[in-house]
C-alpha positions, 0 to 999 in steps of 0.5 A: 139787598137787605131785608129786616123784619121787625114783628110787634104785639101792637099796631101802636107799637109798630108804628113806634118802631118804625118812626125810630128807625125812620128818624135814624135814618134820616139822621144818618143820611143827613150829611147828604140831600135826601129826598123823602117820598111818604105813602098815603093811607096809613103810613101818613101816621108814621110822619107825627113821629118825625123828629129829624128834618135834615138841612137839604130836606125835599118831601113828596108823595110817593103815589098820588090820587088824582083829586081836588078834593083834600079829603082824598089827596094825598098831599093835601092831606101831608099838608094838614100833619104836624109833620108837614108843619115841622119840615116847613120850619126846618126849610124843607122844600116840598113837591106838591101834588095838590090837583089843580083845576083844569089839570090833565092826569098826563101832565100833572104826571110828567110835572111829577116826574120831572119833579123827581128827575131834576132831584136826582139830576142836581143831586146825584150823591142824594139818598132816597127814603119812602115810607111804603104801605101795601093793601090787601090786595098786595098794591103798593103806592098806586100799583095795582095788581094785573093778574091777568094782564101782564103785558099791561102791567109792564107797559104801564110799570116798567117801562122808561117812566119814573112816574105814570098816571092811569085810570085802575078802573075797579082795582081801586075805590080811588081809580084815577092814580098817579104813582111811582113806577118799578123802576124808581122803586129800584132806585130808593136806597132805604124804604121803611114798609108799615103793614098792620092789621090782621087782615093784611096777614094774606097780603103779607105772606104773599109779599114775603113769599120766595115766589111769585109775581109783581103782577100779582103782587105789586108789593113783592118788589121789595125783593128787589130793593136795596135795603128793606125795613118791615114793620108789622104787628102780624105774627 
């Protein structure tokens, strides 16, 4: 695997930075399909710096909150970037998570994860690219930490699903999540991770520890990812 960390003065900064080597990945990839999973929150802000749409282009989330409301959607609110806009122009297809009335939290993550595995299906010589946020919590997508239960956090992460949707009860202010799971993690060749704010610092120091756990630590699966980008304004 590779790990890179690039450190700047600025949150401004930081997501200049990763927007570069963002759009140069995406450039260099270009020749193959490639598909593209953005994080919510603020990796969204990463996305108005895009500038490179590749010509075989899908775009997605990479977690989902399970909610009709647009204001807490994560795709409804891709929807609203000018990002989201651009990628439309160039023909960029796009796998939409907008909940739907009457949708089940099962069903709308097997349709999401069926999503994924017709991708990877028709295109096996594709290249995966995310964008991944972490909490202070140290979650990443929709991966809550299970401290204490391990046992539930592996059934739920790292079994055979790519995607799985659950209810994080009090983990989170939004608890009914539908997420990428460890495995498919496993799989993305090129994540660009965007931490900033000072009040991540804890965060990140157990993310970049040499020890520790994914139960812990969701986020710590970037040791166990091809190839890793870092970009923070903590020093």
């Amino acid at each position: 695997m590779t790990m890179e960390i690039t450190r700047t003065k600025s949150k401004g900064e930081a997501v200049e930075k990763a927007a570069a080597y963002l759009n140069q990945t995406l450039e260099a990839h270009s020749h193959v399909p490639t598909l593209f999973l953005s994080s919510g929150g603020s990796s969204l802000e990463l996305l108005e710096h895009v500038a490179i749409f590749p010509p075989n282009f899908i775009v997605g989330m990479a977690d989902e909150r399970f909610s009709e409301d647009s204001k807490v959607n994560n795709f409804a609110q891709l929807a609203e970037t000018s990002f989201f806009e651009k990628a439309e122009e160039h023909g960029a297809y796009f796998i939409d998570t907008r909940v739907q009335s009457g949708q089940d939290i099962e069903m709308f993550s097997r349709h999401f994860e069926d999503a994924l595995r017709k991708w990877r299906e028709e295109h096996p010589g594709g290249r995966i690219i995310i964008t991944q946020g972490m909490g202070l919590d140290g979650h990443t997508a929709g991966i809550m930490p299970f401290p204490k239960e391990k046992s539930a956090f592996q059934e739920l992460f790292e079994g055979e699903r790519w995607v799985v949707g659950y209810d994080a009860g009090n983990k989170n202010e939004y608890s009914l999540r539908v997420t990428i799971t460890m495995p498919f993690f496993r799989m993305v060749d090129h994540v660009v991770l965007y931490a900033a704010g000072k009040e991540k610092h804890d965060a990140l120091s157990r993310v970049l520890k040499n020890e520790g756990t994914l139960e812990e630590t969701p986020a710590r699966i970037i040791h166990e990812m091809k190839e890793v980008h870092i970009f923070t304004d903590i020093q």
